[in-house]
C-alpha positions as CSV (number, residue, x, y, z in Angstrom):
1,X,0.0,0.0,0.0
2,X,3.0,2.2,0.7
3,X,4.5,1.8,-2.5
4,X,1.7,2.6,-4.3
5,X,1.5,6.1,-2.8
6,X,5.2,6.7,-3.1
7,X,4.9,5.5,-7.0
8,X,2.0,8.2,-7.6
9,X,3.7,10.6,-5.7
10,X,7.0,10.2,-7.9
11,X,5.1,10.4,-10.8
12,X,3.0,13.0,-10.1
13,X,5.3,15.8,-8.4
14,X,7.2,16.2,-11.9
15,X,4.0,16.5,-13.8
16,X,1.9,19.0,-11.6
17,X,5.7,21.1,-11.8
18,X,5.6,20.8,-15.3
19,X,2.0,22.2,-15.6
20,X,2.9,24.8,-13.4
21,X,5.9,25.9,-15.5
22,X,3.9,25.8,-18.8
23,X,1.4,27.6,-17.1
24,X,3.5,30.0,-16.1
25,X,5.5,30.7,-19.5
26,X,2.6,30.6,-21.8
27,X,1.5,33.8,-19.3
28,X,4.4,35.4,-19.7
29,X,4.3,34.6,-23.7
30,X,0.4,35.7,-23.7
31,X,-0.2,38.2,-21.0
32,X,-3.6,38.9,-20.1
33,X,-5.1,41.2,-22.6
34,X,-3.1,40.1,-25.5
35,X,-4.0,37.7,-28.3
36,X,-2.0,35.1,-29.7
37,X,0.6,36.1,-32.4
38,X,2.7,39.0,-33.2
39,X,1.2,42.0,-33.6
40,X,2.5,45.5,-34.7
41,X,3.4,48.3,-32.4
42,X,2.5,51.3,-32.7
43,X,5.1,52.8,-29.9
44,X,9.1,51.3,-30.8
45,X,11.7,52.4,-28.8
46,X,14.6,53.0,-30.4
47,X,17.5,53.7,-27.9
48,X,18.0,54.8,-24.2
49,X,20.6,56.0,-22.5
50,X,20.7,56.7,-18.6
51,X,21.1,60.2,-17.0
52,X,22.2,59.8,-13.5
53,X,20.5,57.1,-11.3
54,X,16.9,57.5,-12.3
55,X,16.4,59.1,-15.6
56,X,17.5,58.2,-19.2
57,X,16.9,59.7,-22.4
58,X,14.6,57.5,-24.7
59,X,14.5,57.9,-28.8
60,X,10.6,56.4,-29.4
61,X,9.5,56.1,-33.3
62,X,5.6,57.0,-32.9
63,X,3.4,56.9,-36.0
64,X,5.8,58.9,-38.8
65,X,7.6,61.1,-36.0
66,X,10.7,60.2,-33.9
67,X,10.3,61.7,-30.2
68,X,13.2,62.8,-28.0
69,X,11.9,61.7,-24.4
70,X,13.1,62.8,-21.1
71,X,12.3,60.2,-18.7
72,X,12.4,60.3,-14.9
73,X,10.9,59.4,-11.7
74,X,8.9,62.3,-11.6
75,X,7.4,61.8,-15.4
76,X,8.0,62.4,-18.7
77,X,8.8,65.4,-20.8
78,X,8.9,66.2,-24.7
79,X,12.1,67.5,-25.7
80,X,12.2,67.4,-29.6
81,X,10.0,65.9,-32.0
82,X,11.3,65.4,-36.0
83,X,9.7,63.3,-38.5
84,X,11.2,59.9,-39.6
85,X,12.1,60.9,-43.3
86,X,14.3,63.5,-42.1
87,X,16.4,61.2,-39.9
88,X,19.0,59.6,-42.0
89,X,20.0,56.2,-40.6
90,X,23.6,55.5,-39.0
91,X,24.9,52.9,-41.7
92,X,23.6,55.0,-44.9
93,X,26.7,57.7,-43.3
């Protein structure tokens, strides 16, 4: 009778970890909210740098404009705004 139990409870342990762990990445993959698939953004970060311990400049492509972001603990700020035909790519110089 023992070994039974410790039979189903070596077989079981792996598979109810298992579950959990699938359960787990396939929320991470889907996140509530989200369909399944690829979708395009409309917001793409291009680059960041960090200013000082909590703030960073952010380049963000947004519809046919490229925004200059300050970003910091206490919100964010425009600081230039150009539209994307005018920028001229960094391998093209």
């Amino acid at each position: 009778m023992m070994t039974a139990y410790i039979l189903k409870l070596i077989f079981l342990i792996p598979v109810v970890g298992g579950m959990a762990f699938a359960a787990l990445w396939l929320w991470r993959k889907v996140q509530p909210g989200m369909a399944l698939g690829t979708r395009e953004r409309m917001v793409k970060v291009v680059d960041a740098v960090p200013l000082g311990a909590t703030g960073r400049l952010a380049v963000v492509d947004f519809g046919d404009k490229r925004l200059l972001l300050a970003v910091s603990r206490g919100g964010v700020q425009l600081l230039s705004e150009t539209a994307q035909r005018d920028m001229v790519s960094p391998d093209a110089v």
